[in-house]
C-alpha positions in Angstrom: 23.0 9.9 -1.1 25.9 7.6 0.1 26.1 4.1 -0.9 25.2 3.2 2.9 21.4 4.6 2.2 21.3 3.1 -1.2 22.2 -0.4 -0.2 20.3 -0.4 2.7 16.0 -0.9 2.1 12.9 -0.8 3.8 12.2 -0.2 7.6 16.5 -0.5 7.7 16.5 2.6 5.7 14.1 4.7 7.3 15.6 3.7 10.7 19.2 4.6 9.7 18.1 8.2 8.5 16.0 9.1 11.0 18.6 8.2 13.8 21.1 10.3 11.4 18.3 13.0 11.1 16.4 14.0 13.6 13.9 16.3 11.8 13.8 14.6 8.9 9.8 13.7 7.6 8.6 10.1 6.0 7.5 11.0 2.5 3.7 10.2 2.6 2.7 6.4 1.5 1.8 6.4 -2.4 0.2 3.7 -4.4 3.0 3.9 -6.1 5.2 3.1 -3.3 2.9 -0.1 -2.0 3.0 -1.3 -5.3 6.8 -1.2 -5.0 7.5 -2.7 -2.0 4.5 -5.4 -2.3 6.2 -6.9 -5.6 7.3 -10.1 -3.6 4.6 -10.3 -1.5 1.9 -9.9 -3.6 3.1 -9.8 -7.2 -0.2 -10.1 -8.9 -2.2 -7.4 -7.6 -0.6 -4.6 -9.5 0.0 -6.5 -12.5 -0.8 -5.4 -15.4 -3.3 -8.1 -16.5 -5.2 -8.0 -13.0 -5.6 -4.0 -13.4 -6.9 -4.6 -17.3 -9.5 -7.1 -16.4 -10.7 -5.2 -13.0 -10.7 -1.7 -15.3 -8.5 -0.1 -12.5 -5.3 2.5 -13.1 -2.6 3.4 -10.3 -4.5 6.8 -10.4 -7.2 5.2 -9.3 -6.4 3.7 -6.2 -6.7 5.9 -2.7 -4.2 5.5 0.4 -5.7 6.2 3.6 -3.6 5.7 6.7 -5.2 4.1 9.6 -1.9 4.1 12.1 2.3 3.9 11.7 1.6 0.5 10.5 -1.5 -0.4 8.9 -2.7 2.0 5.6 -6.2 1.1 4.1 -5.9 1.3 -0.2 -9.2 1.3 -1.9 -9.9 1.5 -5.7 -13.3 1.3 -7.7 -13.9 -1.8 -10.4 -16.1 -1.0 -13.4 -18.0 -3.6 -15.3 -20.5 -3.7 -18.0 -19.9 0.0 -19.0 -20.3 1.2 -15.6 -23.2 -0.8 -14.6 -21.8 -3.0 -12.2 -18.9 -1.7 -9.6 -17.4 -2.7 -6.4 -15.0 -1.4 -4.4 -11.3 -2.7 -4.2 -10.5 -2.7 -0.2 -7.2 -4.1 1.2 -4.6 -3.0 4.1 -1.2 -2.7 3.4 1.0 -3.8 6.4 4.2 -1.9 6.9 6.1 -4.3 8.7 6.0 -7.1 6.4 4.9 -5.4 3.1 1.9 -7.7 2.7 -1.6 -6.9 1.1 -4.1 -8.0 3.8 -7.9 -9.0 3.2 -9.9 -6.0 4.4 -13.1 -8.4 5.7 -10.6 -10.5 7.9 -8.8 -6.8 9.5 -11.9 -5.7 10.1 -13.4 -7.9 12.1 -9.8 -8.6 14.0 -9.3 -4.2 14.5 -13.0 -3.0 14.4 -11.1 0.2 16.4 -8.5 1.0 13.3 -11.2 0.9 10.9 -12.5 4.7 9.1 
């Protein structure tokens, strides 16, 4: 990898190799990637405190992807030995590598919504 692709990050990076690439493919969106690039913009949500007291692992978490832009990350919550769970539900925005409320998108993009 040159020290072009390594400096560069983000959209910038993806941009530059597919203009240099033609048939090049996007690695599918991980958890593991959201987590990465969400460490500014949300830097609590994957920390390692917030997972312990919600019972949640990486592993746990799904990534559906609801358009180029928007992908919809879900994870289940465990409480009381199993008694009591909920389900973790926020979109992950692309463009600005931001964790959105999933209530609030919903009601805004019924249409982008599984």
């Amino acid at each position: 990898m040159s020290n072009l692709t390594k400096q560069l990050k983000g959209k910038e990076k993806e941009d530059y190799i597919s203009s240099r690439f033609p048939n090049y493919k996007q690695p599918k969106m991980t958890i593991y990637e959201i987590k990465r690039r969400t460490e500014e913009t949300s830097p609590y949500f994957f920390s390692k405190k917030t997972m312990k007291f919600f019972n949640q692992t990486l592993k746990d978490f799904k990534v559906y992807k609801l358009n180029e832009y928007f992908y919809l990350i879900t994870c289940p919550s465990l409480f009381g030995y199993g008694k009591n769970t909920f389900l973790t539900k926020r979109i992950f925005f692309t463009q600005t590598n931001e964790l959105l409320d999933y209530d609030m998108f919903a009601k805004k993009y019924p249409e982008l919504i599984i």
